[in-house]
VOBA-1610 file (N, C-alpha, C; in pm, whole numbers, padded with zeros to 5 digits, always signed):
BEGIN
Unk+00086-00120+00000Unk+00000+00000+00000Unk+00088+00123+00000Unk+00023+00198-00099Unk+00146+00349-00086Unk+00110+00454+00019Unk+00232+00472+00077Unk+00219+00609+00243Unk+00176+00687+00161Unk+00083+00776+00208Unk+00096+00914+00146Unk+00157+01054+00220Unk+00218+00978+00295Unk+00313+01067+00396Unk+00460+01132+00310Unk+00441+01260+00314Unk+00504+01329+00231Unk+00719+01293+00321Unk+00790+01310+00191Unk+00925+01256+00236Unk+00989+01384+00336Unk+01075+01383+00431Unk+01138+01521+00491Unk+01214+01587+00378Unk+01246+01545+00243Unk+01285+01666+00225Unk+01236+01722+00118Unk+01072+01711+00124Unk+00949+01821+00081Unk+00894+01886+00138Unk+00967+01855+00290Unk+00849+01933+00349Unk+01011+02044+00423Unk+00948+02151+00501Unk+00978+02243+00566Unk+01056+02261+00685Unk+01219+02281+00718Unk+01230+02209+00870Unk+01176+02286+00989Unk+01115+02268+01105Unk+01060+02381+01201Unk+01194+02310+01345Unk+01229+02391+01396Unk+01326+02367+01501Unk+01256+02439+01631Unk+01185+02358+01759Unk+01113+02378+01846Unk+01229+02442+01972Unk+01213+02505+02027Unk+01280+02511+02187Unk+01188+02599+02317Unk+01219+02622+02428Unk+01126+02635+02523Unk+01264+02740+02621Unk+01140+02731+02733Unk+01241+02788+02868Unk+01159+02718+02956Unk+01054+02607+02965Unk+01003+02525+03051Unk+01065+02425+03079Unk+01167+02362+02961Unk+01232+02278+02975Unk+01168+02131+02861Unk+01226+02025+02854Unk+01167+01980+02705Unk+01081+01884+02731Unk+01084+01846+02886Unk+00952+01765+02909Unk+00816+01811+02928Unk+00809+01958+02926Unk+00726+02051+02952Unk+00590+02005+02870Unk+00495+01984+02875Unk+00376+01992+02818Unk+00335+02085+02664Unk+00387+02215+02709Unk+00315+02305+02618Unk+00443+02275+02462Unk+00552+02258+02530Unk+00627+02200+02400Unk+00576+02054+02333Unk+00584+01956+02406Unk+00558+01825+02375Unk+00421+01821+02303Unk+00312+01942+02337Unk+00194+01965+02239Unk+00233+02010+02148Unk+00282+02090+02104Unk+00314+02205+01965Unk+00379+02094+01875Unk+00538+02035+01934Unk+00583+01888+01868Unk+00463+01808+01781Unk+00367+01763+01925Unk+00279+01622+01821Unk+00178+01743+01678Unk+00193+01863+01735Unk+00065+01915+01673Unk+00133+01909+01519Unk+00260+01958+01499Unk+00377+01968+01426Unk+00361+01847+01360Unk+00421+01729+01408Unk+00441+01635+01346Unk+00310+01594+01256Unk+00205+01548+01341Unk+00063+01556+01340Unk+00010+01600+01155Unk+00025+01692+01174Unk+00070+01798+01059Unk+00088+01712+00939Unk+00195+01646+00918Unk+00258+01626+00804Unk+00311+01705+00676Unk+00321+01809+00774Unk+00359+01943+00710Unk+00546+01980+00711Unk+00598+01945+00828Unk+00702+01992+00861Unk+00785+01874+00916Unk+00913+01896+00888Unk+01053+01844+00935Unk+01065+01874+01108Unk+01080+01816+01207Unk+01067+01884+01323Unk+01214+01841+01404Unk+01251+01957+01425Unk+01393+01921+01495Unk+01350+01997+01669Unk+01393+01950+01745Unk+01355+01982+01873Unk+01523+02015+01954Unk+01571+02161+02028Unk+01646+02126+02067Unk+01635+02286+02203Unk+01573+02174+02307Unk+01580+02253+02426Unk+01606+02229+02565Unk+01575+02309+02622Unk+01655+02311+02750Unk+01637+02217+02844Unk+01682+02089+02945Unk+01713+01999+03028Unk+01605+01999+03089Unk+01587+02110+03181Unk+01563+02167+03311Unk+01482+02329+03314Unk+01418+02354+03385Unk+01320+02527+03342Unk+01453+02604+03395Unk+01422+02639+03260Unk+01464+02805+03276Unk+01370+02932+03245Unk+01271+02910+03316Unk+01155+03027+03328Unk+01272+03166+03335Unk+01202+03273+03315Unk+01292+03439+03319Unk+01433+03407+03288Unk+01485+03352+03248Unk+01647+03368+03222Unk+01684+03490+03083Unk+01586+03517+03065Unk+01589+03625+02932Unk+01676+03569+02821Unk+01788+03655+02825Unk+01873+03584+02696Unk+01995+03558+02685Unk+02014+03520+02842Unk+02136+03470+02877Unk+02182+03393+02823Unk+02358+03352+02794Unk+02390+03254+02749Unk+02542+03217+02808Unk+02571+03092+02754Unk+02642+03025+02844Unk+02753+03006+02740Unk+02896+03077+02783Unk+03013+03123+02738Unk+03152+03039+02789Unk+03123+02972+02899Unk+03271+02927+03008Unk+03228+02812+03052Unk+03130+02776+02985Unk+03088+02607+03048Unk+03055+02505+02954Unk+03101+02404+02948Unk+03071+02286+02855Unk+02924+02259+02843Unk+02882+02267+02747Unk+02757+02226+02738Unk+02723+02079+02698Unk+02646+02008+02688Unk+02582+01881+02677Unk+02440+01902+02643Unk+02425+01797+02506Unk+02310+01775+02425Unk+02287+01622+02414Unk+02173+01584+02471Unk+02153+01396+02472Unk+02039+01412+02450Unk+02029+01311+02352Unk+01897+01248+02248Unk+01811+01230+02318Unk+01708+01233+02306Unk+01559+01215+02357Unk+01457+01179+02287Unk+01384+01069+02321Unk+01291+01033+02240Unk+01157+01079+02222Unk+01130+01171+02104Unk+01023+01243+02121Unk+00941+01192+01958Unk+00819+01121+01966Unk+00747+01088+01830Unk+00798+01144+01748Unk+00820+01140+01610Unk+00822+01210+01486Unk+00914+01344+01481Unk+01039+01323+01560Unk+01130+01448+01562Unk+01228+01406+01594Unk+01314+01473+01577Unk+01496+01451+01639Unk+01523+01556+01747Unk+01523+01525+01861Unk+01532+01550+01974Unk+01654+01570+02054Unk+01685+01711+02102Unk+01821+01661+02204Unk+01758+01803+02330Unk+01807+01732+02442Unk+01775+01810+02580Unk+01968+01881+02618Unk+01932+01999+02601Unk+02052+02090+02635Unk+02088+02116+02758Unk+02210+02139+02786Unk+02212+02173+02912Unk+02245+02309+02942Unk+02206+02400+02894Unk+02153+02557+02847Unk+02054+02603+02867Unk+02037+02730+02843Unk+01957+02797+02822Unk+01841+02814+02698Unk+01737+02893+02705Unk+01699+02921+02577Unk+01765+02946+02444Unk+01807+03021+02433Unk+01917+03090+02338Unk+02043+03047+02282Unk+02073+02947+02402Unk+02195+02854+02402Unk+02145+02727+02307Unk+01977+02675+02343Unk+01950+02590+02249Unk+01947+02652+02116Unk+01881+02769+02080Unk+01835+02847+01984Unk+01998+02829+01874Unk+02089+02892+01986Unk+02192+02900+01911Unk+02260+02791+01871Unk+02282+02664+01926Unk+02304+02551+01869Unk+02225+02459+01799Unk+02113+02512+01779Unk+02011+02419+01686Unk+02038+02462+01547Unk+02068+02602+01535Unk+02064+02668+01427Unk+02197+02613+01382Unk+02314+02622+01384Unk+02443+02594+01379Unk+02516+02496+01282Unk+02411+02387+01268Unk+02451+02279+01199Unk+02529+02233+01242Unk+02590+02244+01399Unk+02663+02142+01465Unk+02602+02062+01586Unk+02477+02049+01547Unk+02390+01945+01649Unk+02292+01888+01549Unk+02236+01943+01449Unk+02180+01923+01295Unk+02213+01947+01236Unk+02179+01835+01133Unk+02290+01836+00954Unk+02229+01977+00893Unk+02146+02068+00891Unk+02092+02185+00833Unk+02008+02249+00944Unk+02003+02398+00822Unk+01965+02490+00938Unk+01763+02535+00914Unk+01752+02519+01019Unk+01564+02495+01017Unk+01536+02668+00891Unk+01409+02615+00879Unk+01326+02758+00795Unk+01248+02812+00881Unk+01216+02759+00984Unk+01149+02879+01101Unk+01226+02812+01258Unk+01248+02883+01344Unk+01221+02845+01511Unk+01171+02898+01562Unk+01068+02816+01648Unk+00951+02833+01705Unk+00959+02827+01872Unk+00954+02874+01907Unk+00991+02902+02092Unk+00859+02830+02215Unk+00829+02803+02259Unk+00728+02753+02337Unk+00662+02602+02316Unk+00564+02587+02359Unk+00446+02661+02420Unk+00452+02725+02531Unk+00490+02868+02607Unk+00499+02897+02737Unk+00372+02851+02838Unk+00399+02813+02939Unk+00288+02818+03010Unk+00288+02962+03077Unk+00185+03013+03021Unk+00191+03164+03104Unk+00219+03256+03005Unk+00144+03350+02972Unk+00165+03476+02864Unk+00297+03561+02882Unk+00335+03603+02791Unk+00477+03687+02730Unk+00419+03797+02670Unk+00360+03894+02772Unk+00321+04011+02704Unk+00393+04140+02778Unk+00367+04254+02679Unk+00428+04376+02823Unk+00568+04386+02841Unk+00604+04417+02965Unk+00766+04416+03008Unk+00795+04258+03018Unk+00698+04151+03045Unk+00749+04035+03023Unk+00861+03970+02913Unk+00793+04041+02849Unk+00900+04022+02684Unk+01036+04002+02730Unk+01091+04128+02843Unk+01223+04130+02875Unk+01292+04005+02940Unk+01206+04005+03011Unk+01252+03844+03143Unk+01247+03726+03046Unk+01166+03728+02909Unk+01128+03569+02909Unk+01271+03488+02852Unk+01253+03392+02866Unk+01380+03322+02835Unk+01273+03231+02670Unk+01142+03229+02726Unk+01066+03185+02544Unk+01071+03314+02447Unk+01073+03424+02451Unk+01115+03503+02384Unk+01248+03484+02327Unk+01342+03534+02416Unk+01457+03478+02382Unk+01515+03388+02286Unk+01442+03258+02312Unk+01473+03146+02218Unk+01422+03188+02065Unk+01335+03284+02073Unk+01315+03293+01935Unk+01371+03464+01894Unk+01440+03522+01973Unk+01515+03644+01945Unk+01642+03582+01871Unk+01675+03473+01957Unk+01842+03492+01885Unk+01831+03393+01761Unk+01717+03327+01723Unk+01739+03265+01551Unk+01694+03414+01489Unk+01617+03554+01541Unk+01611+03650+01468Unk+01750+03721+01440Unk+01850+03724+01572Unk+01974+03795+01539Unk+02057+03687+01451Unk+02038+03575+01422Unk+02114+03565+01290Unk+02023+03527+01162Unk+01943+03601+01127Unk+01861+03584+00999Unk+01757+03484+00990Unk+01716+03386+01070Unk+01603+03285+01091Unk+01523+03306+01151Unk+01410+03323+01024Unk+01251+03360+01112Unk+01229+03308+01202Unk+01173+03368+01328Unk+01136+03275+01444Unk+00999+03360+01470Unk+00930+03222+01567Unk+00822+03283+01679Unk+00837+03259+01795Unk+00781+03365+01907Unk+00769+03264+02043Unk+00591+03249+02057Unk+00544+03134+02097Unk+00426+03161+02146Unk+00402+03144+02288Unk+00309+03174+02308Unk+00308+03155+02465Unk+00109+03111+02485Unk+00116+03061+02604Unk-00058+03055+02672Unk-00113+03091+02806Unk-00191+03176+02792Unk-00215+03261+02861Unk-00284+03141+02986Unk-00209+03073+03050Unk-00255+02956+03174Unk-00352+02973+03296Unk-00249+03098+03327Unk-00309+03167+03443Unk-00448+03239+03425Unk-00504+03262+03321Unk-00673+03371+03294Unk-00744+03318+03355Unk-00855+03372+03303Unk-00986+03383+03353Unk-01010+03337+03499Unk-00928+03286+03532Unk-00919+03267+03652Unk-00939+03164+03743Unk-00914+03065+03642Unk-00926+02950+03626Unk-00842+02832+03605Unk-00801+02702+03656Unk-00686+02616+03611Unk-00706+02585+03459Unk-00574+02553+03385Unk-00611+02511+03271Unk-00598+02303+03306Unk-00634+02299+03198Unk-00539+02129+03112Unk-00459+02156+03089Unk-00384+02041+03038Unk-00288+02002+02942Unk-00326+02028+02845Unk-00470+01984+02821Unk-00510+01944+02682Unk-00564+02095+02638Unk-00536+02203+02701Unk-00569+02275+02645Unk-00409+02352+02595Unk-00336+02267+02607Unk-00187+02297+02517Unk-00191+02255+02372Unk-00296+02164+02352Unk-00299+02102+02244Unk-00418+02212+02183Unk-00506+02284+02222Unk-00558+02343+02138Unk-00510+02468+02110Unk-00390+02502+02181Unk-00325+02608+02179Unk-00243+02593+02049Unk-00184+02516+02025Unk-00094+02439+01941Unk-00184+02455+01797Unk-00262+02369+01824Unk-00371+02388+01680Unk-00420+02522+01651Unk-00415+02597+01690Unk-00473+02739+01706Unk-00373+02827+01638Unk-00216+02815+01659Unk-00127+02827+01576Unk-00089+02794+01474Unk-00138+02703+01449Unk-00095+02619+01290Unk-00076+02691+01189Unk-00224+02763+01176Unk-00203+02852+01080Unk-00122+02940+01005Unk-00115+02978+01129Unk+00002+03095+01126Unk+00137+03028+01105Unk+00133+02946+01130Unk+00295+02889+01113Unk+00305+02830+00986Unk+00176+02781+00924Unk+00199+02759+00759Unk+00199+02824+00683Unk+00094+02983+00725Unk+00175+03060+00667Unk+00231+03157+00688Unk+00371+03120+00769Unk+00470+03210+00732Unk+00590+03077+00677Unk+00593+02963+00658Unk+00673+02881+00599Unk+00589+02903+00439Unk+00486+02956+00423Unk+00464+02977+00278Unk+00492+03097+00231Unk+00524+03158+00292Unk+00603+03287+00267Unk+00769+03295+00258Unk+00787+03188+00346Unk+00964+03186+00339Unk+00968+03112+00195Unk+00894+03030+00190Unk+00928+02958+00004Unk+00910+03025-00086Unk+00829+03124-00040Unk+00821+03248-00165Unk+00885+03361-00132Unk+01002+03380-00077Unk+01094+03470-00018Unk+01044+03576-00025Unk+00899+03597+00043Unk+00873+03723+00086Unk+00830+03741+00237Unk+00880+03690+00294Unk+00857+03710+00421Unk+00969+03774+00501Unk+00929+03881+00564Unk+01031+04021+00649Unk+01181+03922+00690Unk+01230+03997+00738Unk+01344+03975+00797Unk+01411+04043+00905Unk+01284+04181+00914Unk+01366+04268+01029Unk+01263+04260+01141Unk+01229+04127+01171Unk+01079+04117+01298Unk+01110+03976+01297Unk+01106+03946+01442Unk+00992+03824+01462Unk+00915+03790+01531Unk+00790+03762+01521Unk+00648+03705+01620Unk+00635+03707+01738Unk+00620+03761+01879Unk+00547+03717+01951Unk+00412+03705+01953Unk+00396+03628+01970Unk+00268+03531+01978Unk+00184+03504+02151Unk+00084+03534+02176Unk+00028+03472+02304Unk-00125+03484+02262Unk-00213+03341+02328Unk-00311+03246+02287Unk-00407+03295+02434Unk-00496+03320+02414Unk-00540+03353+02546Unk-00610+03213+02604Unk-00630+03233+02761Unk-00708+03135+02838Unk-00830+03060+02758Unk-00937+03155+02716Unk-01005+03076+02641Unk-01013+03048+02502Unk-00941+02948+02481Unk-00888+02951+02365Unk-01006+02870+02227Unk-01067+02765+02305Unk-01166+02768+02230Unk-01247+02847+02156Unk-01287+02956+02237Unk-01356+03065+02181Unk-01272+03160+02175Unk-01163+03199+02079Unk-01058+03267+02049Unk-01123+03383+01952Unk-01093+03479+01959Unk-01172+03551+01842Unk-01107+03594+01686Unk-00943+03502+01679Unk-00883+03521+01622Unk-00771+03602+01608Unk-00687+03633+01516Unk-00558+03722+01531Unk-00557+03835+01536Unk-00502+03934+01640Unk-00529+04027+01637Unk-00410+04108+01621Unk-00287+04185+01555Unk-00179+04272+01538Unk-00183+04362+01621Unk-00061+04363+01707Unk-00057+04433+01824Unk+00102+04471+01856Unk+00052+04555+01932Unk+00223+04618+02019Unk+00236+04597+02136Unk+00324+04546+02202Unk+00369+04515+02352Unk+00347+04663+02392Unk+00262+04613+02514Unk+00223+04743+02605Unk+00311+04746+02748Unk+00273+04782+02835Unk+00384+04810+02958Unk+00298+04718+03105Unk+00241+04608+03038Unk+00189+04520+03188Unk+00312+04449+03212Unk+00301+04398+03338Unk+00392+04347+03410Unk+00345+04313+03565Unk+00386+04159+03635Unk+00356+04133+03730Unk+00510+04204+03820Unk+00448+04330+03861Unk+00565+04365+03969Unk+00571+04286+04136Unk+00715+04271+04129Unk+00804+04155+04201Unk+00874+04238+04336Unk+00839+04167+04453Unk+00902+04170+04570Unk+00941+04067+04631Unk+01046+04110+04760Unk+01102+04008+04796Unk+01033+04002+04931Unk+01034+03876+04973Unk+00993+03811+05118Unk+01085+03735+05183Unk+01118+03758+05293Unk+01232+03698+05368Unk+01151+03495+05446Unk+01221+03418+05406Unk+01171+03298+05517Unk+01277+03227+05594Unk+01203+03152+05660Unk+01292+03097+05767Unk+01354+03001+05733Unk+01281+02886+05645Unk+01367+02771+05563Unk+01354+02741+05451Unk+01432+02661+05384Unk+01409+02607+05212Unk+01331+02559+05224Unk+01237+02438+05351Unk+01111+02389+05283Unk+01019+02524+05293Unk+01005+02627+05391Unk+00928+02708+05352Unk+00917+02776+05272Unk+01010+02835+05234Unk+01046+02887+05080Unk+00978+02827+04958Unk+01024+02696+04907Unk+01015+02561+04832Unk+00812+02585+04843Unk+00751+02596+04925Unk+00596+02535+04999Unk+00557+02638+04898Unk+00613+02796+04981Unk+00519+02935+04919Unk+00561+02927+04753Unk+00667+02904+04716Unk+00695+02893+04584Unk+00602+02844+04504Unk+00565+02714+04549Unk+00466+02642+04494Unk+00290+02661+04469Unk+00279+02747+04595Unk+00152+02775+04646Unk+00128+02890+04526Unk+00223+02963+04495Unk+00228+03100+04389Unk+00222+03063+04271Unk+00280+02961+04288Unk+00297+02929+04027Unk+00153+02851+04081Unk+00099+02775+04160Unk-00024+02720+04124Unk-00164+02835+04112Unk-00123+02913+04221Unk-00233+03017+04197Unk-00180+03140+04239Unk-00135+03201+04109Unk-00060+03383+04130Unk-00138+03456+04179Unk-00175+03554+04317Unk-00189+03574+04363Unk-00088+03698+04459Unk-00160+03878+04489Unk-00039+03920+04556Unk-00013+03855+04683Unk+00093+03845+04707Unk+00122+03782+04831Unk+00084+03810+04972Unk+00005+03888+04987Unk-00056+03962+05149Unk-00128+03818+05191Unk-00143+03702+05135Unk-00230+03616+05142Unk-00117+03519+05132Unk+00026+03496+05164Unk+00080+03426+05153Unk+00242+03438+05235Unk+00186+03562+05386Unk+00288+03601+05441Unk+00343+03460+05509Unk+00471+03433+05526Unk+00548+03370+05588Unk+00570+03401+05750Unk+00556+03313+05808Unk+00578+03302+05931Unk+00669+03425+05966Unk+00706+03487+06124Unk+00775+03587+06138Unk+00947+03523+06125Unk+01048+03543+06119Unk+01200+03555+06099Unk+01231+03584+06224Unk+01334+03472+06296Unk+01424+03515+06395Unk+01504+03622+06367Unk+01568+03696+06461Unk+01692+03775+06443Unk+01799+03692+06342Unk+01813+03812+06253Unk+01883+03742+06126Unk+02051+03771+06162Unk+02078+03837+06294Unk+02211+03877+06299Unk+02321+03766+06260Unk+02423+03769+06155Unk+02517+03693+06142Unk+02480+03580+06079Unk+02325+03553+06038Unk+02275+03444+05967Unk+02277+03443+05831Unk+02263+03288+05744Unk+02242+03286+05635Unk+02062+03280+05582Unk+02070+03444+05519Unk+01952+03472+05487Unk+01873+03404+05373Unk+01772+03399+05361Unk+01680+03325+05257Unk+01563+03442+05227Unk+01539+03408+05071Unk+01430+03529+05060Unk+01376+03434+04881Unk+01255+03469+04912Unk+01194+03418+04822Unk+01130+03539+04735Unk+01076+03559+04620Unk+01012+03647+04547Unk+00825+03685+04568Unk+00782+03729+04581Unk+00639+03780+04615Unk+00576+03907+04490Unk+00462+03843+04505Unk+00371+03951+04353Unk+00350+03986+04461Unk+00358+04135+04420Unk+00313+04288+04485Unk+00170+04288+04414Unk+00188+04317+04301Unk+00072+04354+04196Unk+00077+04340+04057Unk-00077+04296+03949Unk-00008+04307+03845Unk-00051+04460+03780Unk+00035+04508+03698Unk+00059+04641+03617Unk-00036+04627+03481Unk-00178+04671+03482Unk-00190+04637+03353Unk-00255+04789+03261Unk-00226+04809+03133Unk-00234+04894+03071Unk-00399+04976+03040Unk-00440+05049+02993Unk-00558+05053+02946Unk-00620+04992+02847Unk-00512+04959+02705Unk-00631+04915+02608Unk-00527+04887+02513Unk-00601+04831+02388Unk-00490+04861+02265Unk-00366+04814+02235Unk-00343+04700+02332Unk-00176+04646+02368Unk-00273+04504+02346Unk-00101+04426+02355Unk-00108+04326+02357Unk-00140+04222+02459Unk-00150+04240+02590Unk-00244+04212+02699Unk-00364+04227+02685Unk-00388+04352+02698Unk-00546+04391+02664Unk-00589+04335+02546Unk-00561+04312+02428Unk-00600+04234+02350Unk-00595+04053+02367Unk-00521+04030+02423Unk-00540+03880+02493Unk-00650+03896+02579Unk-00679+03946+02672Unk-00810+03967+02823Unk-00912+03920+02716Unk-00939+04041+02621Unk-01036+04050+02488Unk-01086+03900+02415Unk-00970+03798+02444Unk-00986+03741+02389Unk-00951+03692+02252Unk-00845+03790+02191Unk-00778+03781+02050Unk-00671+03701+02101Unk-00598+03635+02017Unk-00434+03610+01974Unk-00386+03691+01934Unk-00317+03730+02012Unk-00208+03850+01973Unk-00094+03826+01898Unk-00054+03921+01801Unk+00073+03909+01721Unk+00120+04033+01731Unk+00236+04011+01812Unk+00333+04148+01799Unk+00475+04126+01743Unk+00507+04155+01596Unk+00647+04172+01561Unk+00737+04248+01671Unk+00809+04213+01661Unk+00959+04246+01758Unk+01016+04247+01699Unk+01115+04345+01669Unk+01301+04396+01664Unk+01375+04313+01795Unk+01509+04312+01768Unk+01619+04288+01862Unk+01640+04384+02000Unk+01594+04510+01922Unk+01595+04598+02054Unk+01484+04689+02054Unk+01472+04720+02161Unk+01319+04854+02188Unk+01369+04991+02185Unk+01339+05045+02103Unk+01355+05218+02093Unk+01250+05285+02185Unk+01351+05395+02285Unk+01266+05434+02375Unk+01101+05545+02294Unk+01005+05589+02356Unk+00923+05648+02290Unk+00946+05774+02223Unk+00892+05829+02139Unk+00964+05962+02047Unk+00927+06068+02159Unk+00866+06091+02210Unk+00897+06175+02362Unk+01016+06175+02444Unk+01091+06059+02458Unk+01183+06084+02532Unk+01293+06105+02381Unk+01289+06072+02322Unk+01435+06125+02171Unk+01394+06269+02209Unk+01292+06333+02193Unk+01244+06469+02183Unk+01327+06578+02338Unk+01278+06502+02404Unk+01323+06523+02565Unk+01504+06540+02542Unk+01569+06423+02489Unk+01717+06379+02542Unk+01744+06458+02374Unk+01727+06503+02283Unk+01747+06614+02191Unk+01797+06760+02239Unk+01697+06795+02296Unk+01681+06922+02370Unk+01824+06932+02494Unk+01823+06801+02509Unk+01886+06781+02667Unk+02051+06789+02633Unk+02048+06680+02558Unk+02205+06674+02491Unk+02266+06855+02416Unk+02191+06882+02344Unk+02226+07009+02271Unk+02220+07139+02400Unk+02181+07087+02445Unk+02235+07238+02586Unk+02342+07172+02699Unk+02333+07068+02672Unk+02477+06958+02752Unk+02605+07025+02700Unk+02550+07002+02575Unk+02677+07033+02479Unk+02772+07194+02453Unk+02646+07246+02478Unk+02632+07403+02530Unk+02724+07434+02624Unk+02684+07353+02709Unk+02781+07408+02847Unk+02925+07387+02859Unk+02937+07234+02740Unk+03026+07173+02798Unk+03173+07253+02725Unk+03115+07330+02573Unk+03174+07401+02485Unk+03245+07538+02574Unk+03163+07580+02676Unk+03178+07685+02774Unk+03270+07712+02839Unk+03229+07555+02900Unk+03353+07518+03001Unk+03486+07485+02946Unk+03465+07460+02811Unk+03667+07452+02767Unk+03687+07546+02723Unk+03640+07700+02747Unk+03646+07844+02649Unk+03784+07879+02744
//
């Protein structure tokens, strides 16, 4: 009987990586959704262990290690890196015989919108196939909404929900018109079933602002840690026992949501709440707003003023 399963090298390569780490769920969905597909070549090459917020750190003075992993319908290796560190050795052709036509970053658990962008280490993974010329996306899923636990299985409709978009922009790279000075962030909101579709957007300025809380031990620490990624929450509802006199001791301090920061409208948060999928192209770097060029214009040219003065 003839397959009608198309050969790998008709189809497209997509190179997956994360900052959850590669046993993570929201990756291991996007993978089967991928393979699933019969659309794409799928090379997988991410991180060991979570590296949630590591942004876009990378690892310069330490041996790294890449071991095979068996993942359905892909070639698989678990790094012992970072985001970016996978990003950057997947691309390389010295962990794969060729270099992918898109990398794809996630599934995050948890949205990448706002100042998040900065911290994420799933961003990241798909910033640095942008700093050397390979379209990338990150996506992310908005876990934490409505206010409610998700599934798993709602990684998988997250996954499918993307497809689209990911076929076509691999039908755009075959027809070499697809940008080169952007790439995708992507975030899927909570209810994703009833998604209202894609919506083009700009990272706005939300952000879960971060404090510190002092505790008494690593299991307490370790407990509240846990109690927080299951249900984020500001922490007034999650004070820690009082602290002996810390004189001469080894201190412990764990992180605490103060509050989250969220914008008025028109961003890419607010358009997730809404209920859209957000797509915000990204550059490598953020240009501050034309108010402050306007501001530091004015500022510099009478700097300069003075400074002409002072060598008279």
């Amino acid at each position: 009987m003839e397959s009608n399963r198309r050969s790998s090298g008709d189809r497209p390569t997509v190179m997956v990586t994360n900052d959850d780490g590669i046993d993570a769920p929201g990756l291991q969905a996007l993978v089967r959704a991928l393979v699933s597909s019969d659309q794409f070549q799928v090379f997988v090459s991410a991180p060991d262990r979570e590296q949630s917020a590591v942004s876009h750190s990378s690892t310069v003075l330490t041996v790294m290690h890449a071991k095979p992993v068996e993942i359905d319908g892909a070639i698989a290796f678990a790094v012992s890196g970072t985001p970016a560190d996978c990003t950057s050795l997947g691309i390389s052709k010295a962990l794969f015989t060729s270099v992918p036509d898109l990398v794809i970053s996630g599934i995050n658990k948890g949205s990448n919108c706002g100042y998040h962008i900065i911290y994420s280490g799933t961003v990241a993974g798909a910033r640095e196939a942008f700093l050397h010329n390979i379209p990338a996306v990150s996506l992310s899923y908005d876990w934490y909404g409505h206010g409610g636990r998700r599934s798993a299985d709602d990684y998988e409709l997250a996954a499918e929900a993307c497809l689209p978009i990911i076929s076509g922009i691999l039908a755009e790279i075959r027809e070499n018109t697809y940008p080169r000075n952007s790439f995708l962030n992507i975030n899927v909101p909570a209810d994703v079933v009833n998604h209202k579709g894609y919506r083009l957007t700009k990272p706005g300025n939300s952000m879960n602002k971060l404090g510190w809380k002092q505790v008494a031990s690593q299991a307490q620490g370790e407990e509240m840690i846990s109690a927080m990624v299951l249900a984020p929450r500001p922490s007034s509802t999650l004070e820690p026992e009082a602290v002996d006199d810390t004189k001469n001791k080894h201190l412990m301090f764990i992180r605490k949501l103060l509050e989250l920061q969220v914008e008025d409208g028109g961003t890419d948060y607010s358009s997730l709440l809404e209920g859209y999928i957000s797509v915000s192209p990204l550059a490598a770097m953020s240009p501050a707003e034309e108010d402050s060029h306007s501001y530091f214009a004015v500022w510099l040219t009478l700097l300069n003023q003075c400074f002409s003065s002072s060598t008279l």
